[in-house]
C-alpha positions in Angstrom: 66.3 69.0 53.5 64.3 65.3 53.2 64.8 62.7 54.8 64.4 59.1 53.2 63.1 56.3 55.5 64.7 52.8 54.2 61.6 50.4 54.3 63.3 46.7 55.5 63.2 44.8 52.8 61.1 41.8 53.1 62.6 38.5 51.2 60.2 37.2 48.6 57.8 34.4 49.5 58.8 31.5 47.0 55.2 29.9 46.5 55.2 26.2 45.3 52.2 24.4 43.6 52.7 20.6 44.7 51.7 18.2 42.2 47.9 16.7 42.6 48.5 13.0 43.6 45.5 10.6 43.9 46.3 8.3 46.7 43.9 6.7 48.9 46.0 5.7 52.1 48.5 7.2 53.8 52.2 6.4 52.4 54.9 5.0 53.8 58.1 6.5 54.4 61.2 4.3 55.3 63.0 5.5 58.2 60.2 7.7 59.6 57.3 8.8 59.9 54.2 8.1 57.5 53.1 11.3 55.6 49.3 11.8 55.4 47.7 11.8 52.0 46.2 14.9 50.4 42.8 15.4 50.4 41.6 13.6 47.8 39.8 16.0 44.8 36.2 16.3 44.1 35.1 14.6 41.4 32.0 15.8 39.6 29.2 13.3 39.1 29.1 11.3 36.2 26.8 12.9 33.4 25.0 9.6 32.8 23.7 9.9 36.7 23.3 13.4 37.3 20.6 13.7 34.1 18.0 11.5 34.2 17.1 9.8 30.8 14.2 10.0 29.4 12.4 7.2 28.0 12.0 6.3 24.2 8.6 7.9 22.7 6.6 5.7 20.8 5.8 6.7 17.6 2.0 8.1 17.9 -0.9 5.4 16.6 -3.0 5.8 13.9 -6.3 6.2 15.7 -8.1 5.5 12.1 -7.0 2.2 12.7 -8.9 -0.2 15.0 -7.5 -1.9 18.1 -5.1 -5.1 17.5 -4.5 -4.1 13.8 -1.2 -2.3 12.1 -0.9 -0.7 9.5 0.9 -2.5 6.4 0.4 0.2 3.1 -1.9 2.0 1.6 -3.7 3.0 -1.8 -3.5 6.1 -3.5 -6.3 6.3 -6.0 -5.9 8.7 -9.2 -8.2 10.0 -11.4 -6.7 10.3 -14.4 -8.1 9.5 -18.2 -5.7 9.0 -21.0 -6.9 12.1 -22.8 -5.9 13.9 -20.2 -2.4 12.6 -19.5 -1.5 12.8 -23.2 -2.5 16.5 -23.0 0.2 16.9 -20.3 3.1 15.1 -22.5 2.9 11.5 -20.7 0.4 8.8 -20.3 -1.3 6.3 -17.6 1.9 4.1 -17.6 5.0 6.7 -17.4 2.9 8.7 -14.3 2.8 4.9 -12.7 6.5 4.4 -13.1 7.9 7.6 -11.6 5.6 6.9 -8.4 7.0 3.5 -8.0 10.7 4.6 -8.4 9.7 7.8 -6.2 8.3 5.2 -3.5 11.9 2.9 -4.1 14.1 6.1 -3.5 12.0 6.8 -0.5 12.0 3.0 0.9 14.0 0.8 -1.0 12.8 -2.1 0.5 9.0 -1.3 -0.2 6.6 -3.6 -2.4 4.3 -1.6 -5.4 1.2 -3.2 -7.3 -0.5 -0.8 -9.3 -3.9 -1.6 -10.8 -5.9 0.5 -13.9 -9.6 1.4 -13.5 -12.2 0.8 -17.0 -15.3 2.1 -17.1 -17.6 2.7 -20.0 -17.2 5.4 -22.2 -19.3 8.3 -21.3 -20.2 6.8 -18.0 -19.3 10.4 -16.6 -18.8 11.1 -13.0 -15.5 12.2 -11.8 -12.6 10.1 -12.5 -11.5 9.3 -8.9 -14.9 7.9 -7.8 -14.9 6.0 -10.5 -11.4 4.3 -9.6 -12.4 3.8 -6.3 -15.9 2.2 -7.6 -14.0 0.3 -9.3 -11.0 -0.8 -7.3 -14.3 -1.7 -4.8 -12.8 1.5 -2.1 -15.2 -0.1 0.7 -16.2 3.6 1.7 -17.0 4.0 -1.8 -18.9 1.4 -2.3 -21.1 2.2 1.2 -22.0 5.4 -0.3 -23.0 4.8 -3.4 -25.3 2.1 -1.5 -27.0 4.9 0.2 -27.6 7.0 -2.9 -28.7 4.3 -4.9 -32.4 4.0 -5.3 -34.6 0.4 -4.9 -33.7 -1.6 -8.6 -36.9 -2.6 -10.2 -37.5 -6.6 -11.1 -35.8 -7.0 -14.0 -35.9 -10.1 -16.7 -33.4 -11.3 -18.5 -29.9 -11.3 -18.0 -28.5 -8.7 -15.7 -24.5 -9.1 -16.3 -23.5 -6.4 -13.4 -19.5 -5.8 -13.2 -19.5 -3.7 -10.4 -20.6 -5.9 -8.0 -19.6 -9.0 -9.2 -23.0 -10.4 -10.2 -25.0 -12.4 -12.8 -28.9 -11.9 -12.2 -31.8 -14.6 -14.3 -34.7 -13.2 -14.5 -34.1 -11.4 -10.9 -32.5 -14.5 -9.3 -28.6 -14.6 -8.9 -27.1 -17.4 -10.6 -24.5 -19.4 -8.5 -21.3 -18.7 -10.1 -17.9 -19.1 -8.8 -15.8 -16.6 -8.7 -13.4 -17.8 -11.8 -16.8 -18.6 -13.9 -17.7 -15.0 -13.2 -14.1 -13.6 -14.2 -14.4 -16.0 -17.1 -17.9 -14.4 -18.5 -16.4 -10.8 -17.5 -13.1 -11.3 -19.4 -15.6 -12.3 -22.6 -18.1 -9.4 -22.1 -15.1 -6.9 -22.0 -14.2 -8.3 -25.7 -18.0 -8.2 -26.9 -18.2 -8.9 -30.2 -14.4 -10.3 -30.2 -13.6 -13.9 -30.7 -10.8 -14.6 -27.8 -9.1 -17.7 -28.1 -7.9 -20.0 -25.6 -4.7 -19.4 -24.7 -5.8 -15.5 -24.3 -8.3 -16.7 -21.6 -5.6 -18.5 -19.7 -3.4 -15.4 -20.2 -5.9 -13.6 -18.7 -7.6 -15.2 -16.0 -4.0 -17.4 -14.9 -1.5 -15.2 -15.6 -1.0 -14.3 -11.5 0.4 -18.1 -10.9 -1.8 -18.0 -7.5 -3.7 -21.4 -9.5 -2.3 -23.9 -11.6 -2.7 -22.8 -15.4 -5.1 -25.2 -17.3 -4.6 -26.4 -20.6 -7.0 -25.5 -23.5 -9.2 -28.7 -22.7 -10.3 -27.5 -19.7 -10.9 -24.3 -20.8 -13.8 -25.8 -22.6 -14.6 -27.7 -19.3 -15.2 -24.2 -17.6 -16.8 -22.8 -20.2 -19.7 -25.8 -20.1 -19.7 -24.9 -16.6 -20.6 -21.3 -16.9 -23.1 -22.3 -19.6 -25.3 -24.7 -17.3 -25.5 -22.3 -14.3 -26.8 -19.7 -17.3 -29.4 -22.0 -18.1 -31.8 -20.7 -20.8 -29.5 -18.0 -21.5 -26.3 -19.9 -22.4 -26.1 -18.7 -26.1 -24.7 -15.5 -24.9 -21.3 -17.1 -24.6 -20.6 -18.7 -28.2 -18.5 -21.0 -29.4 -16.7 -20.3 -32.6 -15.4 -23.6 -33.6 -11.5 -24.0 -34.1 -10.8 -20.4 -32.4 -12.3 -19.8 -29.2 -15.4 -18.0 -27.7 -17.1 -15.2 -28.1 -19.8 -12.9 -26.1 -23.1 -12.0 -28.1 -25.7 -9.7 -26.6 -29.0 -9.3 -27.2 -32.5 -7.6 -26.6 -33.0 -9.4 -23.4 -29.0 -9.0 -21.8 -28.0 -6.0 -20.1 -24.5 -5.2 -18.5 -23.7 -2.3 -16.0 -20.7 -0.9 -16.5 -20.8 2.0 -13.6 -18.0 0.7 -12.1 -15.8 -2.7 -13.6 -12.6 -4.1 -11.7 -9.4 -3.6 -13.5 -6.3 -5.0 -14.9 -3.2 -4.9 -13.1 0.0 -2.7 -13.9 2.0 -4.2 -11.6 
């Protein structure tokens, strides 16, 4: 025989979860007594005070640059001949384009001037030096000044490109700076009658001077012939076209390095 115990039954605990209420005073009850507020709930601290923020980083300086000075381009010299372009399917002026519209994709708002070294033919060397010799690259330049030995005296006319120059019988001869440009633009044509309105094409074509008229091309050109003084017959006059550069036995021009003309 077994024998069941009955266990009591115990009524079931009804559990109610009491809505959160945010109050911040005790409430009110008409007819009785106030109530207390719940405990008010933690709040977590806000994320903007809990983290410390760090501050901006500046963007590292260039240290090749010197104090109180910023940096506002650069150059990127390419030594390049035509020969060599044209044996790769392009030339000078198509590889020129696709870095300027490569720099506007990358920057739109960026400014481009491209410039084209000339140098003699067969003047050898590699090409880059030579574009940096002669877009006057200042470490270039002091390099090649170390390298270079002493010049001996020298008589005659010494036209030298490179540095901008004319030497008389080993003194300089006080030219401006357009008079030089003028006798340069004529010994880059030698043997070539240029006329007038080529010269001011040339030499006033960048609207940074107000472009003379043909008379006063003449004016300049009487100019550069009285600072040449007993060698003015290098720069002819052919009459009713223009002018002309003649050498002879007693004129030499250097070539190593000449400034160019712009591609911009």
């Amino acid at each position: 025989m077994s024998l069941t115990i009955a266990q009591p039954r115990t009524p079931a605990l009804r559990t109610a979860t009491p809505a959160t209420t945010d109050l911040g005073s005790v409430t009110p009850i008409r007819g009785g007594r106030p109530s207390a507020a719940p405990a008010q709930p933690v709040r977590p601290a806000a994320a903007d005070s809990a983290v410390p923020t760090s501050p901006a980083v500046a963007a590292p300086r260039n240290r090749a640059l010197p104090e109180g000075t910023e940096a506002r381009g650069f150059a990127l010299y390419v030594g390049l001949d035509e020969a060599a372009a044209a044996a790769a399917g392009t030339t000078l002026a198509a590889v020129v384009e696709q870095l300027k519209a490569l720099t506007a994709q990358l920057v739109p708002s960026a400014q481009t001037y491209a410039a084209v070294a000339v140098a003699a033919e067969g003047s050898g060397g590699r090409d880059v030096d030579v574009v940096r010799l002669a877009l006057q690259d200042r470490s270039a330049v002091a390099a090649r000044k170390q390298t270079e030995k002493p010049e001996p005296e020298e008589t005659g006319v010494v036209i030298d490109i490179s540095r901008k120059r004319v030497v008389l019988d080993g003194e300089a001869a006080p030219l401006t700076f357009k008079e030089f440009e003028l006798l340069q633009f004529l010994v880059l044509r030698e043997g070539r009658t240029v006329d007038r309105s080529a010269i001011i094409e040339g030499l006033w074509s960048d609207g940074e001077d107000e472009a003379p008229n043909e008379r006063t091309i003449d004016v300049h050109v009487r100019r550069l012939r009285s600072k040449l003084g007993a060698f003015e017959e290098i720069v002819r006059t052919v009459r009713g076209v223009g002018y002309r550069f003649d050498r002879h036995a007693d004129v030499s021009v250097r070539y190593a390095s000449t400034p160019s003309p712009d591609l911009s």
